[in-house]
Every structure is written in structure tokens, then in C-alpha cells.
C-alpha positions in Angstrom: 102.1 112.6 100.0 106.2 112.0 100.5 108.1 110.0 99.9 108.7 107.6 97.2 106.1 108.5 94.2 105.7 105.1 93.1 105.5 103.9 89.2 102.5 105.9 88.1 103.5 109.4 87.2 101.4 112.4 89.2 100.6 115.1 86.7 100.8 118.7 88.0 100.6 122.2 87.0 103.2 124.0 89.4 106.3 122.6 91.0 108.3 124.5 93.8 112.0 123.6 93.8 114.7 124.4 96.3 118.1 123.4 95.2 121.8 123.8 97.1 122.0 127.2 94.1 118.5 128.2 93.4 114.9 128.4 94.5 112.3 128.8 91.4 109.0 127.9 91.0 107.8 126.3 87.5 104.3 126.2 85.7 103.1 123.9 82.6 103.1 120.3 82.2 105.1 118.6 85.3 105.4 115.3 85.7 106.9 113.0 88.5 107.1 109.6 88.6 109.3 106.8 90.8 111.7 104.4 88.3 114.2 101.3 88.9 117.6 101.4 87.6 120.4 98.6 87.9 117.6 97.5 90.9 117.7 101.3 92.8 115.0 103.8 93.0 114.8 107.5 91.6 112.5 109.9 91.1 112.1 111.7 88.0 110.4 115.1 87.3 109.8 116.2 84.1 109.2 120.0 83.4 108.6 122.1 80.6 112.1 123.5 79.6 111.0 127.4 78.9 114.0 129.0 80.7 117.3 128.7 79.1 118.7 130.2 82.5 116.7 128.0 85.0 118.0 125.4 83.0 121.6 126.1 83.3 121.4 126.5 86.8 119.5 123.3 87.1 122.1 121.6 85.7 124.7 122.9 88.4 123.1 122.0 91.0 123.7 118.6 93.3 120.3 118.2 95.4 116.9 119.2 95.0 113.6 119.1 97.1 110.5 120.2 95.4 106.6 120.5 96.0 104.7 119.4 92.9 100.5 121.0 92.9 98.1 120.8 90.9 94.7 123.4 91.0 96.7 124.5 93.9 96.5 121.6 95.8 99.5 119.5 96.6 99.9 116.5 95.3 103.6 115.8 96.0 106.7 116.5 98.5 109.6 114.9 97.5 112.7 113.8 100.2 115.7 115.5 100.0 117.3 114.2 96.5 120.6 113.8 95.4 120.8 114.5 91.6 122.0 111.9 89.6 120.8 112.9 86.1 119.4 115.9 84.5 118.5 115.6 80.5 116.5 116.3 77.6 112.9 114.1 77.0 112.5 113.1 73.2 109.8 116.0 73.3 112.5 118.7 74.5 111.3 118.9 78.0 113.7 118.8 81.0 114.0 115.7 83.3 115.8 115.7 86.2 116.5 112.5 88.3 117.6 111.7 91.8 117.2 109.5 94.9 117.6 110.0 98.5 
């Protein structure tokens, strides 16, 4: 599946991300879901925030494209994102948000 996720968020297990910095892959809780701001869409993931480093670089970086599995079977390929947002969930975890 690519493309726009839609509203209902996909639950995974394992994201790969490729930034313009950094390539990492990520395991825990992941979650990716399609929202509507000011009437324009982004896509939000939402990842365990574990890595004080992967964090930091997240945070410098100005695109993303990432593969989202779960059980090894993928559920998710995102577009080439521009990263508009990258903050903290009430539950600490780390959300990143962009749109194509």
C-alpha cells in the first residue's frame, strides 16, 4: 500500500526510514496514520522514542521515506515526505509529520 494512509492509523512493529542524513530501522509500537490541517494532508508516524541519538538526527533532517511492517509483512510505503513537524506525544513517544 502507498500512498496516502488514510484516517485510520496502521499499527506496526518495524519501520524502515531513509532520511536526506540517516537510514535506521526502528522496532516497538509504530503507528501511521493520514491527518487534515488548515484543509492539507500529512502523514504522521509515531515511534517509540528509545534513542536519544536517532532522535536528534531525526530532528535535523528535511525529508523522510519509510516502510512501516508488521510480522514482517508490509503494511505501508510512504511517498517521499517533506517534514513539517517532529514532536513529543503526551505518552513521550516521537511523532514525526510530513506531506508530499
Amino acid at each position: 500500500m502507498t500512498g496516502f494512509p488514510g484516517h485510520l492509523p496502521i499499527h506496526g512493529d518495524r519501520v524502515q526510514l531513509v532520511t536526506d542524513i540517516t537510514s535506521v530501522t526502528i522496532t516497538g509500537s509504530i503507528t501511521c496514520q493520514g491527518v487534515t490541517r488548515e484543509g492539507r494532508g500529512y502523514v504522521e508516524l509515531t515511534l517509540p522514542d528509545a534513542d536519544p541519538q536517532q532522535r536528534r538526527e531525526l530532528e535535523r533532517a528535511k525529508w523522510v521515506q519509510y516502510k512501516l511492517f508488521r510480522n514482517s509483512t508490509m503494511l505501508y510505503v510512504s511517498p517521499h515526505l517533506t517534514l513539517s513537524e517532529i514532536r513529543r506525544a503526551k505518552d513521550g513517544a516521537l511523532v514525526l509529520s510530513g506531506s508530499p
